[in-house]
C-alpha positions, 0 to 999 in steps of 0.5 A: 500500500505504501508503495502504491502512494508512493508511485501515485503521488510521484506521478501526480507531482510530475504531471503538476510539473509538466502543467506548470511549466506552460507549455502545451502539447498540443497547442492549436494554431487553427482559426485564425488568420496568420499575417506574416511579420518576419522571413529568417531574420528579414522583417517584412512591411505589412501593406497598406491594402491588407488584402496584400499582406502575406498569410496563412489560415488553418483549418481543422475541420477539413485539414487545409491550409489556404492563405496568400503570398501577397500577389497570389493565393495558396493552399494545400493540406496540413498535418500537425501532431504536438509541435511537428506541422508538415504543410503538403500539396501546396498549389498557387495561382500564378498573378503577375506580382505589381512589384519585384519585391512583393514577388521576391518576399512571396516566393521565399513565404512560399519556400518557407511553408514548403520547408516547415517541419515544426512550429513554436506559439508565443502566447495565442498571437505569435507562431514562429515555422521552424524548418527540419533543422530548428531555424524560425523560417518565418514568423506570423502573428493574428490579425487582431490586436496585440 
């Protein structure tokens, strides 16, 4: 018998350890529309016409991903276990970009989504897309306020 409180209350403080650390298992990035802020280490300038910022949007239900570069539109699917999210099948429309520069900041988005194998949250407004190796690739955050 004292050994069976013993294991209990082992594994009632560890797994009060694990809550109290904050960190989730299975936090969910489903919802919201993502507006990217940053590539690698390149901060990037949001729009003045919001219908040309770069985003992401995941959706659960379906398993999809939909979102725009900027200039074109994507989606493909999405699996996400814990922290490991693997974006697949990704397909984009092929618009004509009203500058060089959207151009370039949408094809390096793009090649980031391709390159993520993981994802950390900051809070419920951040998400940073990780590559196989553990480098940010892209960070985003929720279109609402701050």
């Amino acid at each position: 018998m004292r050994s069976l409180f013993f294991t209990t209350a082992l594994l009632a403080s560890a797994l009060a350890a694990g809550c109290g650390s904050g960190i989730s298992l299975d936090e969910p990035i489903e919802g919201p529309v993502w507006q990217l802020e940053q590539l690698g280490s390149e901060l990037i300038e949001p729009s003045s016409d919001p219908r040309r910022n770069a985003q992401i949007q995941f959706d659960r239900s379906s398993g999809r991903v939909s979102g725009s570069g900027g200039c074109n539109r994507v989606s493909g699917t999405y699996e996400r276990s814990g922290s490991t999210l693997r974006l697949r099948q990704l397909g984009a429309t092929r618009m004509a970009c009203p500058s060089e520069a959207v151009n370039i900041n949408e094809t390096q988005f793009f090649a980031a989504l391709q390159a993520t194998a993981s994802y950390r949250l900051q809070g419920s407004s951040r998400l940073s897309l990780l590559d196989a190796a553990g480098r940010t690739v892209a960070t985003l955050s929720t279109a609402g306020p701050r």
